[in-house]
mmCIF file of the C-alpha atoms, coordinates in Angstrom:
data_MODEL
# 
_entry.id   MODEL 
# 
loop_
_atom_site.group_PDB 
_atom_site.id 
_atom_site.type_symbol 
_atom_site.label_atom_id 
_atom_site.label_alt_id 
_atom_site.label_comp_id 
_atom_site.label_asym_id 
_atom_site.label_entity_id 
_atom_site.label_seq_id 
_atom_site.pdbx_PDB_ins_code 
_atom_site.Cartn_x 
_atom_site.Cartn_y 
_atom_site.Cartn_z 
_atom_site.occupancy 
_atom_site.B_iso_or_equiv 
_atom_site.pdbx_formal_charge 
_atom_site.auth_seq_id 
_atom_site.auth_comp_id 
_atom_site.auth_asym_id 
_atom_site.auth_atom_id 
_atom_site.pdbx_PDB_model_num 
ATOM 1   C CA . UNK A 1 1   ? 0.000   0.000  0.000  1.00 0.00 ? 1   UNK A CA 1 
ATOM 2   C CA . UNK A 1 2   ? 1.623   3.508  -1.020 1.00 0.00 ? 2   UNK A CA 1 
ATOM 3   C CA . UNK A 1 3   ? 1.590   6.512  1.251  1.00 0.00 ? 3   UNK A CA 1 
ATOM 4   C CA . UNK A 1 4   ? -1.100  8.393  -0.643 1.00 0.00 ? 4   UNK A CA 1 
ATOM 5   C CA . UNK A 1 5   ? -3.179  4.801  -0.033 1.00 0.00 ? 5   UNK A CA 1 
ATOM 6   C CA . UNK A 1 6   ? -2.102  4.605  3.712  1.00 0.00 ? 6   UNK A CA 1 
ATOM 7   C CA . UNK A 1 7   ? -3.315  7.990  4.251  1.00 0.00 ? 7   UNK A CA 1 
ATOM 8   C CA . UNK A 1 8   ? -6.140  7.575  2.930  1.00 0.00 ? 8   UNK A CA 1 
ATOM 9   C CA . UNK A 1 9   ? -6.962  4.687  5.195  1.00 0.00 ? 9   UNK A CA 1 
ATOM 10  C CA . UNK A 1 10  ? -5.859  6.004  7.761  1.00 0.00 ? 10  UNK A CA 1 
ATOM 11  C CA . UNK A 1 11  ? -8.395  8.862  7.513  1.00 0.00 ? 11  UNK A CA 1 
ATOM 12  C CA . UNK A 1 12  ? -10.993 6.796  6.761  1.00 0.00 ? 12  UNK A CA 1 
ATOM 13  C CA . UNK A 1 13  ? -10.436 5.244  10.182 1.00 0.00 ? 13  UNK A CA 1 
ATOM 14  C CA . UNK A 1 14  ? -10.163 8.370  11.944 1.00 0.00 ? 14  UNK A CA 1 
ATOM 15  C CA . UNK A 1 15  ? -13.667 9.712  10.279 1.00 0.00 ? 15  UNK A CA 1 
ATOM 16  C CA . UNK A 1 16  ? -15.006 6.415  11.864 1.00 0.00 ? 16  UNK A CA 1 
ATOM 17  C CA . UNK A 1 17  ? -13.488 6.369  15.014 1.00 0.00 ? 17  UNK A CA 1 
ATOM 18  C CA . UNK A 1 18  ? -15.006 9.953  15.742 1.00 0.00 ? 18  UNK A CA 1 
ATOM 19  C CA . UNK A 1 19  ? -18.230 8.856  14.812 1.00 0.00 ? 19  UNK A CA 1 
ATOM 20  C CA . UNK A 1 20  ? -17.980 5.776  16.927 1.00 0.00 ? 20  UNK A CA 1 
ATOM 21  C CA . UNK A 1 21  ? -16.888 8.239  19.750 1.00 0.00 ? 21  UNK A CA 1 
ATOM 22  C CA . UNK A 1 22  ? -20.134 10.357 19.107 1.00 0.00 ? 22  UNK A CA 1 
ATOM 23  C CA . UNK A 1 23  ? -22.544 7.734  19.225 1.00 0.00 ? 23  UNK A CA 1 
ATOM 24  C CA . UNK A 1 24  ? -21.396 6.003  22.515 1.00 0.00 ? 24  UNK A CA 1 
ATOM 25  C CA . UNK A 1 25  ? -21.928 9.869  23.985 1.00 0.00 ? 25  UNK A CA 1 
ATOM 26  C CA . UNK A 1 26  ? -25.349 10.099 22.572 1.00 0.00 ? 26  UNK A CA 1 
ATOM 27  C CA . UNK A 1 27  ? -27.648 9.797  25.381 1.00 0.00 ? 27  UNK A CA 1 
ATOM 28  C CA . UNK A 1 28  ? -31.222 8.652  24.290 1.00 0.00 ? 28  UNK A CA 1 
ATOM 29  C CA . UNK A 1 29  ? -34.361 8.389  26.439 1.00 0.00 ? 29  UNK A CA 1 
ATOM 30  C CA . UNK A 1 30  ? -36.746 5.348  25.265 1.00 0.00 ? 30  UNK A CA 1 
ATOM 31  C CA . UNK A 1 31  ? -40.066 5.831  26.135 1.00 0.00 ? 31  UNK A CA 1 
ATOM 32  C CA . UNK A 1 32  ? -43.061 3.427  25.864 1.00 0.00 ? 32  UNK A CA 1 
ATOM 33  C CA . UNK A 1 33  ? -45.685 1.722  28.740 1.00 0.00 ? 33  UNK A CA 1 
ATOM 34  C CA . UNK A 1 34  ? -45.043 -1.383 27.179 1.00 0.00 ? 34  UNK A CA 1 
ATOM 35  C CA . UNK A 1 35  ? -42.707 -3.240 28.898 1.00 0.00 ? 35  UNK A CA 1 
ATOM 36  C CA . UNK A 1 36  ? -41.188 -5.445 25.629 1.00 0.00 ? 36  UNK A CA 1 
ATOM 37  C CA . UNK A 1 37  ? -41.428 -2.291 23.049 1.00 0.00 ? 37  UNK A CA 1 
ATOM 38  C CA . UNK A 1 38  ? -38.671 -0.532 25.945 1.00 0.00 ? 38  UNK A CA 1 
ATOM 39  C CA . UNK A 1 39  ? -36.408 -4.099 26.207 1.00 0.00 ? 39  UNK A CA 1 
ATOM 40  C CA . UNK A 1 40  ? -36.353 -4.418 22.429 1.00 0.00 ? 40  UNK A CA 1 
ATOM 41  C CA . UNK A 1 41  ? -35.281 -0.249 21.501 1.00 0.00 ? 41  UNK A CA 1 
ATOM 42  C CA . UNK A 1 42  ? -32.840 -0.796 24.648 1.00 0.00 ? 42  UNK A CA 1 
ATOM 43  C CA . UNK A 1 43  ? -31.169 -3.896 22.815 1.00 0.00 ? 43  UNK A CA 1 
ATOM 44  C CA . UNK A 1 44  ? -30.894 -2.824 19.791 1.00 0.00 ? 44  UNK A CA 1 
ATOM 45  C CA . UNK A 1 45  ? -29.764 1.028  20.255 1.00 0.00 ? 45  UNK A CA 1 
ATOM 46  C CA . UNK A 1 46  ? -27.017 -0.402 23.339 1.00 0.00 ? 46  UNK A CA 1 
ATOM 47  C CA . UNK A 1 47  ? -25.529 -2.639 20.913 1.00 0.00 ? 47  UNK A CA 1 
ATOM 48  C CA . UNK A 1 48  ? -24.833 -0.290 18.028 1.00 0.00 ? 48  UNK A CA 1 
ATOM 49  C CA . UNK A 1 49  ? -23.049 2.081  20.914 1.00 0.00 ? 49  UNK A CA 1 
ATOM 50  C CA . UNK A 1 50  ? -25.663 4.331  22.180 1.00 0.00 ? 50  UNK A CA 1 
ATOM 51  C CA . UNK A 1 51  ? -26.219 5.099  26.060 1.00 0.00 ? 51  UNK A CA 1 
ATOM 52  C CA . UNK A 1 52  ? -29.191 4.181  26.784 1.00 0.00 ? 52  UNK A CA 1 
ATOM 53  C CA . UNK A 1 53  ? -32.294 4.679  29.575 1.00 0.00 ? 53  UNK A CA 1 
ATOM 54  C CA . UNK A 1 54  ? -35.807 3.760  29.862 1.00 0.00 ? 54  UNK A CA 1 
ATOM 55  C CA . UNK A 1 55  ? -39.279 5.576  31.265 1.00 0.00 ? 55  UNK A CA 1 
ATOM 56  C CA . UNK A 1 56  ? -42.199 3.477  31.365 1.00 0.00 ? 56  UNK A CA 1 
ATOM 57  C CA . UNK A 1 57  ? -44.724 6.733  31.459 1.00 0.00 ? 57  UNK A CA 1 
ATOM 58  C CA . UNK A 1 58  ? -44.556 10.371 29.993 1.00 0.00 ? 58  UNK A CA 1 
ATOM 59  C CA . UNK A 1 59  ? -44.307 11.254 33.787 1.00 0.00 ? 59  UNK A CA 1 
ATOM 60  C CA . UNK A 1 60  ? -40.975 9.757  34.326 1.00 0.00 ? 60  UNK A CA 1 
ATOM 61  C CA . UNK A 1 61  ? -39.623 10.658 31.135 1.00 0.00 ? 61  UNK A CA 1 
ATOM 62  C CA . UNK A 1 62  ? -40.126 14.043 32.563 1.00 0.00 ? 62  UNK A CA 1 
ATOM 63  C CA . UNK A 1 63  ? -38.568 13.034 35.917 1.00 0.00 ? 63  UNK A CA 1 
ATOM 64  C CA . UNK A 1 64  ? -35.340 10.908 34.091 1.00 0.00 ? 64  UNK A CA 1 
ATOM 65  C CA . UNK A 1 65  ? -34.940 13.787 31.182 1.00 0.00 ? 65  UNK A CA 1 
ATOM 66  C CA . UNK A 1 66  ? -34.119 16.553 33.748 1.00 0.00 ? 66  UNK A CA 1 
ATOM 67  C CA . UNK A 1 67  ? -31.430 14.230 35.192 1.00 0.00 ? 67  UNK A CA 1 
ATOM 68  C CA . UNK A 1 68  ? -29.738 13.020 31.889 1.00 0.00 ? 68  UNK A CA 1 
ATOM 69  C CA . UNK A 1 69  ? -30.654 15.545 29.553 1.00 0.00 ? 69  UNK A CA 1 
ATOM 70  C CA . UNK A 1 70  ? -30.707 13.465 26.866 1.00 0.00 ? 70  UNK A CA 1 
ATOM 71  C CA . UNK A 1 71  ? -29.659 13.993 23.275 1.00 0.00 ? 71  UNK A CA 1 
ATOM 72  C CA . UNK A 1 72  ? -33.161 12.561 21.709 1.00 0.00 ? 72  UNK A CA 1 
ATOM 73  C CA . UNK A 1 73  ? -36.351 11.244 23.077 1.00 0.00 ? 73  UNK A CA 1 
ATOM 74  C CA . UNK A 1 74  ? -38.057 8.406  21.714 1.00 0.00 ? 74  UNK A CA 1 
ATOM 75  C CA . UNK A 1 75  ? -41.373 7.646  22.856 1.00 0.00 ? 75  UNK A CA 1 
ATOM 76  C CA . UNK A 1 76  ? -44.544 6.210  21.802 1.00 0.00 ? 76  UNK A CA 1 
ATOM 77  C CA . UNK A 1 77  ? -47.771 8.320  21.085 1.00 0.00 ? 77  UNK A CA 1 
ATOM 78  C CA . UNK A 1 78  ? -50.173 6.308  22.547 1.00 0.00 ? 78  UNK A CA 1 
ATOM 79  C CA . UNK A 1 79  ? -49.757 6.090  26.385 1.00 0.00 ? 79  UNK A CA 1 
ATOM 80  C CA . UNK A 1 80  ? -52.056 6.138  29.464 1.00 0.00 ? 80  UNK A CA 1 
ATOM 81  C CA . UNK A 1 81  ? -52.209 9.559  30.977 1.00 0.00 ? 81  UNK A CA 1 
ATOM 82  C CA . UNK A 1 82  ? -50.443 11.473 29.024 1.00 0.00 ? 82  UNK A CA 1 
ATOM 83  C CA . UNK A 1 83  ? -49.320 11.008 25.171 1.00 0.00 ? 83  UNK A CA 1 
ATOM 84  C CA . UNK A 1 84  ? -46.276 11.296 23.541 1.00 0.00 ? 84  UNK A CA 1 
ATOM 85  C CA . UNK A 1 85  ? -47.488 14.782 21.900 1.00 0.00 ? 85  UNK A CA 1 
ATOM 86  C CA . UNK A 1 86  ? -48.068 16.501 25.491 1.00 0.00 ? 86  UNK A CA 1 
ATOM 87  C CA . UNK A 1 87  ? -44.403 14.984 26.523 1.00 0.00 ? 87  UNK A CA 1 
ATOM 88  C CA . UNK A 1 88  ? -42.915 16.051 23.035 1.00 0.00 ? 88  UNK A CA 1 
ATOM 89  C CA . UNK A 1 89  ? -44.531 19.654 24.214 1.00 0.00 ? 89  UNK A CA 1 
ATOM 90  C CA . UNK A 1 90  ? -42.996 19.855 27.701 1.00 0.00 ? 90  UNK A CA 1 
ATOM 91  C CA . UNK A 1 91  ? -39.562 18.893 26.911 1.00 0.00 ? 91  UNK A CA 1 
ATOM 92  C CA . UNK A 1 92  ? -39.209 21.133 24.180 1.00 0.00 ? 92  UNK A CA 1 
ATOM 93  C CA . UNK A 1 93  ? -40.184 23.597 26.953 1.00 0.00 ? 93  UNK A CA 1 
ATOM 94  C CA . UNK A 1 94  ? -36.881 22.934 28.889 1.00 0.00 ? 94  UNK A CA 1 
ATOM 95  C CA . UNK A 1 95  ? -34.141 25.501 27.886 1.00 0.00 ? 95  UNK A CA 1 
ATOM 96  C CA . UNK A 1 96  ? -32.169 22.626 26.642 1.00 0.00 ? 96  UNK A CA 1 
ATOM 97  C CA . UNK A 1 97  ? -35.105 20.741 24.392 1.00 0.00 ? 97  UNK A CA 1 
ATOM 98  C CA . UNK A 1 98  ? -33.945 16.784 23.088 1.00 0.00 ? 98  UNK A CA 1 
ATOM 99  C CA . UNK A 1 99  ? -34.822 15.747 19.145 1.00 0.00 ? 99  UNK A CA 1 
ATOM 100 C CA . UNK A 1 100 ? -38.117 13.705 19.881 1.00 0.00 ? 100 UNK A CA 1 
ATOM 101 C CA . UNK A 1 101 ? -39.247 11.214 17.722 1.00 0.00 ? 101 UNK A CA 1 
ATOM 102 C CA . UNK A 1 102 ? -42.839 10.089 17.959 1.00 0.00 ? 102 UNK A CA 1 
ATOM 103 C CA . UNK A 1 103 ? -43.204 6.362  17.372 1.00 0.00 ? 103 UNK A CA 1 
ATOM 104 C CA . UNK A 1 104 ? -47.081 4.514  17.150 1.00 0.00 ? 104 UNK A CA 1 
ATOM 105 C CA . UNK A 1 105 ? -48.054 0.684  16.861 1.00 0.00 ? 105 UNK A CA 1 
ATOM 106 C CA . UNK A 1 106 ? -51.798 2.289  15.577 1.00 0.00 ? 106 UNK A CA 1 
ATOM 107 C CA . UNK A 1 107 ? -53.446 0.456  18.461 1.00 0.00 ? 107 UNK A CA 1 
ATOM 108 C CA . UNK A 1 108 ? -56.272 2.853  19.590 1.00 0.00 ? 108 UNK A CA 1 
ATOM 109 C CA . UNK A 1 109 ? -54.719 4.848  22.733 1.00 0.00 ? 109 UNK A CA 1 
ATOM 110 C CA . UNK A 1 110 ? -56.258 3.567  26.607 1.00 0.00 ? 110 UNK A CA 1 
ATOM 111 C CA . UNK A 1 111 ? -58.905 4.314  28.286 1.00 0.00 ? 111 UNK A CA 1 
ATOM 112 C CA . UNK A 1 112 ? -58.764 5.619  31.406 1.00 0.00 ? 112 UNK A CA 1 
ATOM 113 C CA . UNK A 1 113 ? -62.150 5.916  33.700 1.00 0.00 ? 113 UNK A CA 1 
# 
């Protein structure tokens, strides 16, 4: 391999080492009522290098989120109590608002009486 190649490389490896280094510092906030939809966003986002917490309501989202301040929130849109639009509109409150992303199975939202 000639220098021009090495370098090249060895660039290459740098751009990904950075980005490796940026996603293992990307703190992201799952939440979802349902116990398994939280286990399988955990697994998945933990093994490709992301830090990663759970809230099982859009109360303790609240709660957890002024702790970690995370980078993005993922929740679901359907949850008892309060939605995932009402959380989306109190974090982005805070003075230093997370990316949400809004995530729905299209089951019909609970019932509370």
């Amino acid at each position: 391999m000639g220098n021009k190649d090495r370098g090249a490389a060895d660039s290459q490896l740098d751009k990904q080492k950075s980005s490796a280094s940026q996603i293992s510092s990307t703190v992201i906030l799952v939440v979802d009522d349902d116990q398994l939809q939280r286990l399988v966003f955990q697994t998945i986002l933990s093994d490709e290098g992301y830090q990663i917490h759970v809230a099982s309501s859009a109360e303790e989202a609240l709660i957890v989120a002024q702790t970690l301040n995370p980078h993005v929130v993922l929740t679901d849109l359907h949850m008892c109590k309060m939605d995932g639009i009402k959380l989306m509109e109190m974090l982005r409150s805070q003075k230093e608002a997370p990316e949400v992303i809004i995530m729905s199975a299209l089951g019909p939202p609970c019932i509370i009486k």
